[in-house]
C-alpha positions as CSV (number, residue, x, y, z in Angstrom):
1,X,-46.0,-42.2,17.6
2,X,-45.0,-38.5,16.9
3,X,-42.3,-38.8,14.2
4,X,-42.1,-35.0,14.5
5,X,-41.0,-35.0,18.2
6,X,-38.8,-38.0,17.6
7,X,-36.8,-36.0,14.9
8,X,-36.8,-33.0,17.1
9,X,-35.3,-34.6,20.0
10,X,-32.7,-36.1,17.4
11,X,-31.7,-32.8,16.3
12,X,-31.2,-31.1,19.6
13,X,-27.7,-32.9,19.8
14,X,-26.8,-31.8,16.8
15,X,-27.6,-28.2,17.3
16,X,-25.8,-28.4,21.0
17,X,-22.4,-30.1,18.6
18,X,-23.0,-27.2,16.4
19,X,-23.2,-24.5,18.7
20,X,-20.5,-25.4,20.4
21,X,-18.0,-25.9,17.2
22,X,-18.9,-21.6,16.6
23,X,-18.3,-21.0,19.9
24,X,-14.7,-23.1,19.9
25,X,-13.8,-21.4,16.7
26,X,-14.7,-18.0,17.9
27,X,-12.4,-18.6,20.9
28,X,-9.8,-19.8,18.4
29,X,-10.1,-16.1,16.6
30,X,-10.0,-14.0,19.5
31,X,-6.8,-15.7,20.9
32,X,-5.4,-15.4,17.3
33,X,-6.3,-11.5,17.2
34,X,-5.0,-11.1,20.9
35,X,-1.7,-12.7,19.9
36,X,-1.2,-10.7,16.6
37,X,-1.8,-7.8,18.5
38,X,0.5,-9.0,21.5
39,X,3.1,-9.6,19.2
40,X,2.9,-6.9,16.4
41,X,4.6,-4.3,18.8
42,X,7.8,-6.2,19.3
43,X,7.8,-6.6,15.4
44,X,6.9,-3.2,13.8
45,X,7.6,-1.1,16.9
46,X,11.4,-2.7,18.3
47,X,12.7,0.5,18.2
48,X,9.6,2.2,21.1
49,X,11.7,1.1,23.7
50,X,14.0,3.9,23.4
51,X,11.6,6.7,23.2
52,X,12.9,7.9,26.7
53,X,14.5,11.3,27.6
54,X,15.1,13.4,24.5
55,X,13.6,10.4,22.4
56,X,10.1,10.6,24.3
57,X,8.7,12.0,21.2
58,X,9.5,9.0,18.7
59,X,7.6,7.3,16.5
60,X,7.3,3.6,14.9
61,X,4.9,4.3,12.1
62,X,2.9,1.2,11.3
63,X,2.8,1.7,8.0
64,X,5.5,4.3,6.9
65,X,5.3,6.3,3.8
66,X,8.3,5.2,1.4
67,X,11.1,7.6,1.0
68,X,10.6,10.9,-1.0
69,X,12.0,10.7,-4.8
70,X,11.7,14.4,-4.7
71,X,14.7,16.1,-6.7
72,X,16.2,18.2,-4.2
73,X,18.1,21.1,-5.2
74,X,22.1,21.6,-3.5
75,X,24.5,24.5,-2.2
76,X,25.4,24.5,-6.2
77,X,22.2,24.2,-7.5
78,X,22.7,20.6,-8.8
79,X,19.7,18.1,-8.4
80,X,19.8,15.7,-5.5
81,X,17.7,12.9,-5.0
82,X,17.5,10.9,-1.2
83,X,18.3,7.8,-3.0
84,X,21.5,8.8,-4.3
85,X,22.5,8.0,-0.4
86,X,21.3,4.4,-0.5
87,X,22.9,1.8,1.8
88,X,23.8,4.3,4.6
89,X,21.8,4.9,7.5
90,X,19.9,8.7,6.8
91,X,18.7,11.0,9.6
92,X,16.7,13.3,7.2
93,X,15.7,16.8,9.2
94,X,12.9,18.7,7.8
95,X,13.2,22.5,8.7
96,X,13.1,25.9,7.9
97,X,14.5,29.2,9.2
98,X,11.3,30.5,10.4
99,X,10.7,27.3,12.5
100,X,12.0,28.3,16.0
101,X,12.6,24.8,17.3
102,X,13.9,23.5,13.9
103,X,16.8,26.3,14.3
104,X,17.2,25.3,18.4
105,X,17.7,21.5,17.5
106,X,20.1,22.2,14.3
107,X,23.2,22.7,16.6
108,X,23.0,19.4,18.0
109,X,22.6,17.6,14.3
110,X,25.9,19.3,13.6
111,X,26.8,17.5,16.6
112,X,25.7,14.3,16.2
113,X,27.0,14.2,12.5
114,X,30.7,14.8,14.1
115,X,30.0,12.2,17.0
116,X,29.2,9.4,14.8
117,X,31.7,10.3,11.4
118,X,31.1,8.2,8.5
119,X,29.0,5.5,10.1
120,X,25.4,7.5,9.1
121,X,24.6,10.4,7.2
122,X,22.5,13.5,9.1
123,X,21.2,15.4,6.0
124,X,18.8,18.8,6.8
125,X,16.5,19.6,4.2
126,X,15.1,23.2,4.2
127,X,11.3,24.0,2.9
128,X,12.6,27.7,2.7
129,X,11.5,29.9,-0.3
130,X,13.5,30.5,-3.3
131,X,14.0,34.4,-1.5
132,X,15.6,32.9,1.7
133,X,18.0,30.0,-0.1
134,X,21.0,32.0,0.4
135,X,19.8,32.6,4.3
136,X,19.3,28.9,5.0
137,X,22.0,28.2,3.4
138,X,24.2,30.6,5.6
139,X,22.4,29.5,9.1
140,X,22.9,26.2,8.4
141,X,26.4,26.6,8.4
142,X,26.8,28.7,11.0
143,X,24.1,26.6,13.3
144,X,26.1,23.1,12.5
145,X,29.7,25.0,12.3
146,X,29.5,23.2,8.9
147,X,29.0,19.7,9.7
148,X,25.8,19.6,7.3
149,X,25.0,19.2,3.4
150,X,22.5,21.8,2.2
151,X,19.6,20.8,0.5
152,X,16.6,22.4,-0.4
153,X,12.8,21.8,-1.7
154,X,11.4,25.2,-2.4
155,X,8.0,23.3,-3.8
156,X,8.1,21.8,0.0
157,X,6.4,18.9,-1.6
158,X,8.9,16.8,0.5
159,X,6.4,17.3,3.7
160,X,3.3,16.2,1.9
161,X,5.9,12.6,0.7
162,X,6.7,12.1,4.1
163,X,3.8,12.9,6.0
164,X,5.0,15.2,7.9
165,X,3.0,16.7,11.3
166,X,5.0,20.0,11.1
167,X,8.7,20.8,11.4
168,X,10.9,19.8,12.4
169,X,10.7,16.5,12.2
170,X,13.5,13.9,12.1
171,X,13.2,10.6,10.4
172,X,15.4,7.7,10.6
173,X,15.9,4.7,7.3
174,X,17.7,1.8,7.9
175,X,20.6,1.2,5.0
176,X,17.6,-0.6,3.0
177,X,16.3,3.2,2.3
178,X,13.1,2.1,4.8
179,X,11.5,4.3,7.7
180,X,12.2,2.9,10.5
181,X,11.4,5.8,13.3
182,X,10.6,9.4,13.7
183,X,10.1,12.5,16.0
184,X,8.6,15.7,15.3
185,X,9.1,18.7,16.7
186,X,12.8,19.5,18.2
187,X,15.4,17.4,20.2
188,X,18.4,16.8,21.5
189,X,20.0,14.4,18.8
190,X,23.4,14.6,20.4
191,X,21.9,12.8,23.5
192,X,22.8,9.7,24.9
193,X,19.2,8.5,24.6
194,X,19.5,9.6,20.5
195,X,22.7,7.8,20.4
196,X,21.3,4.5,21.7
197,X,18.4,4.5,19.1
198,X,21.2,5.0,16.0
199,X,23.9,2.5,17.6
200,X,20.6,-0.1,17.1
201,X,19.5,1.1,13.8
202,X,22.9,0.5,12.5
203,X,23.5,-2.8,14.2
204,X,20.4,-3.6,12.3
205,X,18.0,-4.3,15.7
């Protein structure tokens, strides 16, 4: 009798049980990478549904970059930091008085600062030179009839922070101080599609 055949024929089974655990647990894996990736949308990226119209642009960064400590300097000179506004909604604009669009979209911050009162904060913050404070300064009132803090970064280290594409860009943190959306380049933000995507930050969706 061939004891090596017999042990062979033994083994098959074995292999077949073996082969077909792997395969069972490889199905398992894929379904549990398809789900995560099914679901991750809905969690990190609620807010895509209402990047429509003027919001076609926005953003749900998967991993946003926490916001800038950067001292910022104000209309007096004082130091301002971004936290200093912590547990209010923040629209923080990006822009500069070169940047054509960044000076197109600025009326319609002014605006949206009046349409929604105390209930967020719209804050511009200019990457302008030293030279050109007293310009931004001046535009910015006259492009927001005064709606609008002035801040300014002359190091415009505040871009490299946030990540920023270009300018303008416009980024949205919940009251938590978190990133929750963004769009670069310009916009209507005194647009019923803008207004829809702030009435859900602040209602916390």
């Amino acid at each position: 009798m061939d004891t090596r055949a017999s042990s062979s024929e033994t083994a098959k089974p074995w292999a077949l049980w073996a082969a077909l655990a792997m395969l069972a647990a490889g199905l398992v894996a894929l379904l549990y990478v398809l789900f995560a990736a099914a679901s991750k949308p809905e969690a990190d990226g609620g807010l895509m549904h209402f990047a429509t119209g003027e919001m076609r642009a926005l953003a749900v960064l998967p991993d946003p970059p926490p916001m800038s400590g950067r001292p910022l300097k104000d209309a007096q000179g004082r130091e301002v930091r971004l936290s200093a506004f912590s547990g209010e909604v923040l629209v923080v604009n990006l822009w500069a008085t070169w940047c054509a669009p960044c000076i197109e979209e600025m009326p319609t911050l002014g605006a949206l600062q009046r349409r929604m009162g105390s209930r967020l904060r719209v804050i511009p913050i200019s990457v302008d030179t030293e030279g050109d404070r007293e310009k931004a300064q001046s535009e910015l009132a006259r492009l927001s009839g005064g709606s609008l803090p002035f801040l300014i970064d002359i190091s415009r280290g505040v871009l490299f922070d946030v990540r920023a594409p270009g300018m303008p860009v416009t980024i949205v943190y919940d009251r938590q101080g978190r990133e929750v959306a963004r769009l670069a380049g310009g916009a209507d933000w005194n647009s019923e599609e803008a207004a829809a995507l702030l009435e859900a930050v602040l209602s916390g969706e």
